[in-house]
C-alpha positions in Angstrom: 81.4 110.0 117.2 83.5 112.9 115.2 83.2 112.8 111.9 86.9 112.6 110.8 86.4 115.2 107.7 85.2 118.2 110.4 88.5 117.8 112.0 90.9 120.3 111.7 94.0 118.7 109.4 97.2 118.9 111.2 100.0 121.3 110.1 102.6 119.6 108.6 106.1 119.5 110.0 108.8 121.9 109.2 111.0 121.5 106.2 114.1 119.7 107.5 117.1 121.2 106.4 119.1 119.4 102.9 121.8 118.4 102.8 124.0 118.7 99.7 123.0 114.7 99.2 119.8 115.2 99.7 119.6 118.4 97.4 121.4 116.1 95.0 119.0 113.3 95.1 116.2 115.3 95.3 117.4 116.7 91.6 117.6 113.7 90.4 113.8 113.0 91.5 112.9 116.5 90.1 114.1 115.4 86.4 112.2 111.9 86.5 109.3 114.2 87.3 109.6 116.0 84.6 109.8 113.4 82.7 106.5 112.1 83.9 105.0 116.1 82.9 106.1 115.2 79.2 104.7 112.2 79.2 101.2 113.5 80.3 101.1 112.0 83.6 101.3 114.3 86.7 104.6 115.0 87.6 106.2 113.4 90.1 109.0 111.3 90.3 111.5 109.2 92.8 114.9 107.8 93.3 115.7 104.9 96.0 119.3 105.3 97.1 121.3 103.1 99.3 124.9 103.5 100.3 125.1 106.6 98.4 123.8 104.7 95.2 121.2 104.5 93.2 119.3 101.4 93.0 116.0 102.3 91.4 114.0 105.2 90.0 110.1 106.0 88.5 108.1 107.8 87.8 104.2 108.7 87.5 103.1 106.3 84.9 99.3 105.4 86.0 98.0 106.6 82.3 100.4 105.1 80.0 100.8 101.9 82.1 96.9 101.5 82.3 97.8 100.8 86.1 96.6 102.7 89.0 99.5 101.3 91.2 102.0 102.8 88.7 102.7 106.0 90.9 106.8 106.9 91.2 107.4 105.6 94.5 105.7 102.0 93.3 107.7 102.4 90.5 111.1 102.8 92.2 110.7 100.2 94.1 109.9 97.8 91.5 112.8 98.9 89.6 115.1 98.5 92.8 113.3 94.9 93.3 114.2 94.0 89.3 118.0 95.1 89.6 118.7 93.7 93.3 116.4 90.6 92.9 114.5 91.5 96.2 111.2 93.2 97.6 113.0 94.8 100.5 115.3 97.6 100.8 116.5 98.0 104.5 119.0 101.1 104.8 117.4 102.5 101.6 116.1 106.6 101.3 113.5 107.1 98.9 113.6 110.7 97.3 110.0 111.6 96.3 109.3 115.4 94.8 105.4 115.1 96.4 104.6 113.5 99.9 103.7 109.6 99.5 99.8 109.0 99.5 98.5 106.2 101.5 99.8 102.7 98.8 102.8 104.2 98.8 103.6 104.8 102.3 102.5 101.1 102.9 104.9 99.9 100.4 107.5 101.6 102.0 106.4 100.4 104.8 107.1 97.0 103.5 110.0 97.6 101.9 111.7 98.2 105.1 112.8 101.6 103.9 115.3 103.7 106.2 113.8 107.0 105.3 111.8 108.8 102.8 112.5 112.4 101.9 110.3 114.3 99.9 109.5 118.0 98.5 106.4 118.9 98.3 103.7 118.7 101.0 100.4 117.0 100.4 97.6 118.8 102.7 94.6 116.5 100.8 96.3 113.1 100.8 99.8 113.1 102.1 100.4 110.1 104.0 103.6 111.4 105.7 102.4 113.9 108.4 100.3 116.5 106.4 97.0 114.2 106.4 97.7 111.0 107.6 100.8 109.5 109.5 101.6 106.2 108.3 105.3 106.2 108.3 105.4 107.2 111.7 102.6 105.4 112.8 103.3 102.5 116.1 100.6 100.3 114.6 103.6 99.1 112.5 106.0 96.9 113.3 108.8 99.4 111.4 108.7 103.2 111.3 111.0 105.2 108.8 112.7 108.2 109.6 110.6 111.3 107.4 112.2 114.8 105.9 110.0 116.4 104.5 110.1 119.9 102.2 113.4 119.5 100.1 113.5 121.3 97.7 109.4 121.7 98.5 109.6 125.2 96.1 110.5 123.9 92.6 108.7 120.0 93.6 105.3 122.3 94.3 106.1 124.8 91.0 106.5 121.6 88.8 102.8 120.5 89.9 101.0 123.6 90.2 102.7 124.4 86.5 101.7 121.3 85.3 97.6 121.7 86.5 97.4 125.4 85.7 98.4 123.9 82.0 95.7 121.3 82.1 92.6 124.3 83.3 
């Protein structure tokens, strides 16, 4: 049997081009991350959209929420879940500034997302092509459409900023 860790990792798609909405959106995301970097927790942050409008955001907040579910996608969608009074989102785009790891690609998963566009790549972790491919995955009963590298420059500055601060 191979051992999965002496496998070459894939190469992750190409950057899909933005469109101004996206770019827009993906803004938006970049702030909440920002946010997150203030507060101490890595930065990273989201925005779920649907019909053009937003209907939840988050933010990394694993530290100050004592909860290691609290990442910005998780967050989004619980703020979504809180305003609309449900769990799932069909039609909805999540914006993301760092690829989903593996709990949050199986929330999205759940949540009957659309689409999920996010900026930077993940090469260790990424659950969205660059490591594994959940989102995309036929084991599911629903796949969502997956853009990934918006804005991938200033979503990978904002991290790599934020842990050359911390060494």
């Amino acid at each position: 049997m191979t051992n999965p860790n002496d496998m070459a990792m894939p190469a992750p798609a190409p950057a899909s081009p933005a469109t101004a909405a996206d770019a827009g959106w993906m803004e938006q995301a970049l702030a909440l991350a920002r946010r997150a970097g203030d507060e101490g927790e890595v930065p990273v942050g989201a925005v779920l959209v649907r019909d053009g409008e937003l209907i939840g955001e988050g933010w990394n907040r694993p530290i100050g929420c004592q909860d290691v579910s609290a990442h910005a996608e998780i967050n989004a969608l619980r703020d979504a879940g809180a305003r609309l009074g449900n769990y799932r989102f069909p039609g909805a785009v999540l914006y993301v500034t760092l690829e989903p790891c593996l709990m949050c690609a199986g929330a999205m998963v759940h949540a009957r997302l659309a689409r999920v566009v996010f900026g930077a790549f993940d090469p260790k972790t990424g659950a969205a092509g660059s490591r594994f491919d959940v989102l995309g995955s036929e084991l599911h009963n629903h796949r969502l459409r997956v853009d990934g590298g918006i804005l991938a420059g200033p979503c990978g500055e904002l991290l790599r900023e934020f842990f050359r601060a911390r060494r």
